[in-house]
TIRO-2110 file (N, C-alpha, C; in Angstrom, 1 decimal):
// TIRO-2110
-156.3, -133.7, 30.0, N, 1, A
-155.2, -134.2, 30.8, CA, 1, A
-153.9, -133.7, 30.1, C, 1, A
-153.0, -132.9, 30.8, N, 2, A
-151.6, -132.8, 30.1, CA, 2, A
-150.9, -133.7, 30.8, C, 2, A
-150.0, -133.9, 29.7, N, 3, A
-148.8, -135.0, 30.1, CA, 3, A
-147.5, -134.1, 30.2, C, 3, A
-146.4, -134.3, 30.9, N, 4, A
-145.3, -133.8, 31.0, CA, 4, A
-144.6, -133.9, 30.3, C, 4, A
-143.6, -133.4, 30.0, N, 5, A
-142.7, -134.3, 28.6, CA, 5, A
-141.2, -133.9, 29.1, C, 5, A
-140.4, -135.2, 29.1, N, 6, A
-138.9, -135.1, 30.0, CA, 6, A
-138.5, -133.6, 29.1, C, 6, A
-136.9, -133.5, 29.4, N, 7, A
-136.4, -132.6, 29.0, CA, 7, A
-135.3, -133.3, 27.9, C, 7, A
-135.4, -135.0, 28.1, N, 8, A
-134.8, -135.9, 27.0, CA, 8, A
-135.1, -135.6, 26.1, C, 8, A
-136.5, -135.8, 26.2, N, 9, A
-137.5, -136.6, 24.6, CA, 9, A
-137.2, -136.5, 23.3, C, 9, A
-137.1, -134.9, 23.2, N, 10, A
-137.0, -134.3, 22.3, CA, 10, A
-135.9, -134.6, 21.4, C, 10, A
-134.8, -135.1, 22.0, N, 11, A
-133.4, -135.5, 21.7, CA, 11, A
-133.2, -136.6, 20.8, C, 11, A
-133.8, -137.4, 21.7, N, 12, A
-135.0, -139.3, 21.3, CA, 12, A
-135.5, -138.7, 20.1, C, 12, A
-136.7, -137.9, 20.3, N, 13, A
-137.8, -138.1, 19.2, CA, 13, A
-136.8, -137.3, 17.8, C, 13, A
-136.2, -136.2, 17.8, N, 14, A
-135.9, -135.9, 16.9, CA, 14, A
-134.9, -136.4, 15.7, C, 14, A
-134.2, -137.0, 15.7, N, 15, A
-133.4, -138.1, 14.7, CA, 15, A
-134.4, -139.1, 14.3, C, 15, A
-135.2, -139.9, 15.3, N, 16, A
-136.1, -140.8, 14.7, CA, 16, A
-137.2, -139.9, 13.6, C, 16, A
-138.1, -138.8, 13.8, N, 17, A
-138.7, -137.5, 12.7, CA, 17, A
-138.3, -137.3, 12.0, C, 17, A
-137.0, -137.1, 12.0, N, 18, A
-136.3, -136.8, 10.7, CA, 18, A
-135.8, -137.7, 9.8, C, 18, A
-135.7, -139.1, 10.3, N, 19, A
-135.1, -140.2, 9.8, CA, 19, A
-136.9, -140.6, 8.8, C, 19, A
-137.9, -140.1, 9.1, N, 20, A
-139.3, -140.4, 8.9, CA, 20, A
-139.5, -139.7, 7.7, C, 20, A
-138.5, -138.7, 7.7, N, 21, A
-139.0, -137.5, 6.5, CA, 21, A
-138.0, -137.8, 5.8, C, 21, A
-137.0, -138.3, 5.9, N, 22, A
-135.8, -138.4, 4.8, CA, 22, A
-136.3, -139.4, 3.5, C, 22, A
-136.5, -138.6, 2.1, N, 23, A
-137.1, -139.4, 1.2, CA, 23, A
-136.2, -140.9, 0.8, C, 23, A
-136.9, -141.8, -0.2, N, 24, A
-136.7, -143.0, -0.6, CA, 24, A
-135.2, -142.4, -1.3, C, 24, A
-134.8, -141.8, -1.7, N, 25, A
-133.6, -141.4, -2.4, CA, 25, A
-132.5, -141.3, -1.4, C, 25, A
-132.4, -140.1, -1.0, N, 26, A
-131.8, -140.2, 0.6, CA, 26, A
-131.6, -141.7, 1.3, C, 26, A
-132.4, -142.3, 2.0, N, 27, A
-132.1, -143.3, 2.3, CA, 27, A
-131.2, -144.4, 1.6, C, 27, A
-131.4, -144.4, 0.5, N, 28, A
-131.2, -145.3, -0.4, CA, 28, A
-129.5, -145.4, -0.8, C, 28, A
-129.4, -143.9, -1.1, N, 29, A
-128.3, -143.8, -1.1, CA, 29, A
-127.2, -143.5, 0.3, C, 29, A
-127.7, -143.5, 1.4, N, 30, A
-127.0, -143.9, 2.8, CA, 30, A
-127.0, -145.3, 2.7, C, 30, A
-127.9, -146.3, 2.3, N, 31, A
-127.7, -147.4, 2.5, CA, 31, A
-126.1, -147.9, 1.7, C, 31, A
-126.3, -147.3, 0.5, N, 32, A
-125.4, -148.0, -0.5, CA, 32, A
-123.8, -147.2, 0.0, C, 32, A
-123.8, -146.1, 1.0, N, 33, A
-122.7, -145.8, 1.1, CA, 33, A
-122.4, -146.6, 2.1, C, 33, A
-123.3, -146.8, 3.3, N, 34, A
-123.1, -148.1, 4.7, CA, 34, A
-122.4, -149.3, 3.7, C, 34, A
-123.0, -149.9, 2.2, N, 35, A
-122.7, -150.9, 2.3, CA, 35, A
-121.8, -150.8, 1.1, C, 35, A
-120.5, -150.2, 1.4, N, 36, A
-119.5, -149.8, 0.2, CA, 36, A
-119.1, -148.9, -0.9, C, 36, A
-119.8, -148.1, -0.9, N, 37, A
-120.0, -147.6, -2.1, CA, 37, A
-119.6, -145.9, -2.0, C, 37, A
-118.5, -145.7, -2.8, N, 38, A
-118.5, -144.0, -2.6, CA, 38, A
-119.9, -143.3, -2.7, C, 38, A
-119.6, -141.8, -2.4, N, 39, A
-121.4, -140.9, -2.0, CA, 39, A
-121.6, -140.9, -3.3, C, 39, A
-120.7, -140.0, -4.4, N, 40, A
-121.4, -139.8, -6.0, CA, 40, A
-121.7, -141.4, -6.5, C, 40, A
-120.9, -142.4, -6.6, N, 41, A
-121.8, -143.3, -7.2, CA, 41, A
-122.8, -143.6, -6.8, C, 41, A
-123.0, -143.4, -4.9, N, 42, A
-124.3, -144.0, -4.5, CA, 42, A
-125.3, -143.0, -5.0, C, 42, A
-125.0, -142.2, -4.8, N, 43, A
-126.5, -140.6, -5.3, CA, 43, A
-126.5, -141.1, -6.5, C, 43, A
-125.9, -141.3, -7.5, N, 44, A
-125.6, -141.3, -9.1, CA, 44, A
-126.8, -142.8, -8.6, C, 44, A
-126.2, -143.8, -8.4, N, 45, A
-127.5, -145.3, -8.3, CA, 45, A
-128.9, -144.8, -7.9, C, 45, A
-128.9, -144.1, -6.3, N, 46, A
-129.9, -144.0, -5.8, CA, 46, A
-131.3, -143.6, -6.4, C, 46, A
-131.3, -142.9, -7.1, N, 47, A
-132.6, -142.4, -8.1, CA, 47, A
-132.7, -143.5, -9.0, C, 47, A
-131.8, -143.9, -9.7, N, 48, A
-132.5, -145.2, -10.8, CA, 48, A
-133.2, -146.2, -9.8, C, 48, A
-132.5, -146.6, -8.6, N, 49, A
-132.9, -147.9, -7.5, CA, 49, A
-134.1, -147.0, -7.2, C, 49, A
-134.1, -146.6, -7.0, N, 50, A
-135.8, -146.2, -6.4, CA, 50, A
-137.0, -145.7, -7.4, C, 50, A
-136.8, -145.4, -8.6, N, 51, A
-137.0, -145.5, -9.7, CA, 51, A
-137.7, -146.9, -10.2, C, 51, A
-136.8, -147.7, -9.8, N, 52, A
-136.9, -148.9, -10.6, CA, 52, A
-137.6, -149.9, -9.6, C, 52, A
-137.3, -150.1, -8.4, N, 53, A
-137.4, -151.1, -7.1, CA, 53, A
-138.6, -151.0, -6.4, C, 53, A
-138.9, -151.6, -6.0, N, 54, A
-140.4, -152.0, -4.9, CA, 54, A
-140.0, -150.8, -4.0, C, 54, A
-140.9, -150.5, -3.1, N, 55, A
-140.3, -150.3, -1.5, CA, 55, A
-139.7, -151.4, -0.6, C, 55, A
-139.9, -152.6, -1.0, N, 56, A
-140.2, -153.4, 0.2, CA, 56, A
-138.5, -153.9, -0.6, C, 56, A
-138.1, -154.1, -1.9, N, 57, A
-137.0, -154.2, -2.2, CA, 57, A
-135.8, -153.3, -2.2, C, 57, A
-136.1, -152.2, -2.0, N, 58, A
-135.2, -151.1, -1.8, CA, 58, A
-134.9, -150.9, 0.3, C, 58, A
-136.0, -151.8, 0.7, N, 59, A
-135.7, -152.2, 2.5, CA, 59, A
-134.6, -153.5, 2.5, C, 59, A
-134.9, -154.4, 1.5, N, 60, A
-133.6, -155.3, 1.4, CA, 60, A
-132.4, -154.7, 0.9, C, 60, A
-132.5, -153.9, 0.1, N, 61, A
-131.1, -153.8, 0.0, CA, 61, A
-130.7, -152.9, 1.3, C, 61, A
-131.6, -151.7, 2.1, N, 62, A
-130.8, -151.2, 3.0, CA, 62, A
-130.0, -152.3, 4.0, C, 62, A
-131.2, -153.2, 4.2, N, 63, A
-130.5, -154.3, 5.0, CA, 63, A
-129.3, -154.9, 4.9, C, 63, A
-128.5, -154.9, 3.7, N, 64, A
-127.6, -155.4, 3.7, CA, 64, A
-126.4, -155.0, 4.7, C, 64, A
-126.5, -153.7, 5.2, N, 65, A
-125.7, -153.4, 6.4, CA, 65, A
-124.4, -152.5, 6.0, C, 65, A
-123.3, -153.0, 6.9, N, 66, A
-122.1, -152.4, 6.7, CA, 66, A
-120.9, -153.4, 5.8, C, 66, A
-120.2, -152.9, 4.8, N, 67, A
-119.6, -154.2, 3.8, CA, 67, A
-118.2, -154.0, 4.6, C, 67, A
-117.4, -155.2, 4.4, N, 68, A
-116.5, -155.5, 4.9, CA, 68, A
-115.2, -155.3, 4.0, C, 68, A
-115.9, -155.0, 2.7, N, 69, A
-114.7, -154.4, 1.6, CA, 69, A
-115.9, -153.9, 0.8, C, 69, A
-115.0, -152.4, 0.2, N, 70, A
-115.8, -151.4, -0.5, CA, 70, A
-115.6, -151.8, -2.4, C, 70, A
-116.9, -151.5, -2.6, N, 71, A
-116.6, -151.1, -4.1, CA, 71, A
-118.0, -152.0, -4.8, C, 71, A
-118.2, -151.6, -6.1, N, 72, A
-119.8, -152.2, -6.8, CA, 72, A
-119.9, -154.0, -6.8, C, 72, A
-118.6, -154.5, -7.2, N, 73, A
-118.2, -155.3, -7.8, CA, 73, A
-118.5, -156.7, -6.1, C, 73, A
-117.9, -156.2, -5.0, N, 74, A
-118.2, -156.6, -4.1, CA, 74, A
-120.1, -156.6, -3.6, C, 74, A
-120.4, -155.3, -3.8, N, 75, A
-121.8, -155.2, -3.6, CA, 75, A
-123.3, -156.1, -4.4, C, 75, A
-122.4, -156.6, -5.6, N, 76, A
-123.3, -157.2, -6.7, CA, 76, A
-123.1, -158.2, -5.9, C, 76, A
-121.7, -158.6, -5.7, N, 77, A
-122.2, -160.4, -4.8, CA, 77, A
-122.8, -160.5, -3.6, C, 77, A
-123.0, -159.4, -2.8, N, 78, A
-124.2, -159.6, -1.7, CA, 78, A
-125.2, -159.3, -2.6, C, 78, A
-125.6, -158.3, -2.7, N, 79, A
-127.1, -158.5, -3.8, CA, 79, A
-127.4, -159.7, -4.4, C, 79, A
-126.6, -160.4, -4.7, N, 80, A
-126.8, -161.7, -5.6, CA, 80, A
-127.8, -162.6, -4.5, C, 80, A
-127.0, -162.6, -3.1, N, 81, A
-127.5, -163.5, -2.0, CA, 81, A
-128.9, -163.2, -1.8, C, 81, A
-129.0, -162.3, -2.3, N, 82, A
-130.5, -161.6, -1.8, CA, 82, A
-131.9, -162.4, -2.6, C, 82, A
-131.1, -163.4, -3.8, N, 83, A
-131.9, -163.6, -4.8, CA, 83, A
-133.3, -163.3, -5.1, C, 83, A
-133.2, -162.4, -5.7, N, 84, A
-133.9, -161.3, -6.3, CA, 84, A
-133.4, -161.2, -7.6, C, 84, A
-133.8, -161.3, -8.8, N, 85, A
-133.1, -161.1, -10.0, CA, 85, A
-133.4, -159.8, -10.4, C, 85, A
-134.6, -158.9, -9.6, N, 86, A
-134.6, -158.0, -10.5, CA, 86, A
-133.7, -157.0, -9.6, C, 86, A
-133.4, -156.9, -8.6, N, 87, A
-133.0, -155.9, -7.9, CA, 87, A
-131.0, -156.5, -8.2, C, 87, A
-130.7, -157.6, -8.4, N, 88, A
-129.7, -158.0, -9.3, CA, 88, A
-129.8, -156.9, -10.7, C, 88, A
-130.3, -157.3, -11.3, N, 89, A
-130.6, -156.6, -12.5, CA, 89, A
-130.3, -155.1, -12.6, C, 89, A
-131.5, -154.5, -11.8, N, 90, A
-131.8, -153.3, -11.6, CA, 90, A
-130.2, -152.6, -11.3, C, 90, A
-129.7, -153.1, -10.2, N, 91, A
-128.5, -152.8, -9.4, CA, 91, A
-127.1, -152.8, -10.4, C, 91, A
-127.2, -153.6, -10.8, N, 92, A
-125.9, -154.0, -12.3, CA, 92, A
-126.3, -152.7, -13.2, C, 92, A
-127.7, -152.5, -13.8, N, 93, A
-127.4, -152.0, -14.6, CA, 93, A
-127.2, -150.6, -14.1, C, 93, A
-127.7, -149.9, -12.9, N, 94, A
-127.6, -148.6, -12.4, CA, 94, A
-125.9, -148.3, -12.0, C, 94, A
-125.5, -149.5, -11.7, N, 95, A
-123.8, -149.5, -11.8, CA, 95, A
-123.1, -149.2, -12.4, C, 95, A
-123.6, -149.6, -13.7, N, 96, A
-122.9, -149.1, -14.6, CA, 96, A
-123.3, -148.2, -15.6, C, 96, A
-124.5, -148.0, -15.5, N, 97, A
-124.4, -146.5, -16.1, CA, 97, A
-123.8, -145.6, -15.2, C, 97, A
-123.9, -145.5, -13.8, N, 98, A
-122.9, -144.6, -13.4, CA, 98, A
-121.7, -144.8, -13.4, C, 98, A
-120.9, -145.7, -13.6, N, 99, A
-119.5, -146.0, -13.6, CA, 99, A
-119.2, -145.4, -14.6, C, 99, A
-119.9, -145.4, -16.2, N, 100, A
-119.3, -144.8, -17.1, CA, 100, A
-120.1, -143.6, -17.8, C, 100, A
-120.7, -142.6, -16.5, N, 101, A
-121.1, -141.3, -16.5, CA, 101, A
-122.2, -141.1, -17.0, C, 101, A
-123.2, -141.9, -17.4, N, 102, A
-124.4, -141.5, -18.3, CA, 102, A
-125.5, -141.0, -17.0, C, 102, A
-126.8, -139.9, -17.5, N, 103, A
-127.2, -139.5, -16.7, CA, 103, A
-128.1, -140.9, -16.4, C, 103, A
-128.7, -141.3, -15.2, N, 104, A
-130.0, -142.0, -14.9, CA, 104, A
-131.2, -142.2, -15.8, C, 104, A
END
């Protein structure tokens, strides 16, 4: 049996495929730019946070959304809410190794 396929679909399906192949790094660091954070610090965190983090803890932090004021210092106190100490942890300390240039 063939099925028809609109002339939409493709439009639909393709951002969702590609959002499917974008690695844990990638994401990770979109999240942390949604939720304040310039792109180099977020890339600069992203690899230690995924490195270091669950999957299922690196889906909490994307969750945290869009911040209402930018910058790390703001970000640690939503993270905090998330009580999680390690992703607390983890997140502080990947902060500041990038803040003050060391590689990951």
């Amino acid at each position: 049996m063939f099925f028809r396929i609109s002339p939409w679909r493709p439009a639909v399906l393709l951002p969702l495929a590609l959002t499917a192949c974008a690695s844990p790094e990638s994401r990770t660091r979109d999240a942390l730019i949604k939720a304040g954070l310039s792109h180099d610090v977020a890339e600069c965190m992203a690899d230690q946070l995924v490195d270091n983090l669950s999957i299922a803890q690196l889906r909490r932090l994307s969750a945290l959304g869009k911040a209402e004021k930018k910058g790390v210092k703001h970000l640690l106190r939503r993270i905090r809410d998330l009580h999680d100490p390690q992703i607390v942890s983890v997140t502080a300390t990947a902060a500041a190794t990038c803040a003050i240039g060391l590689p990951g």
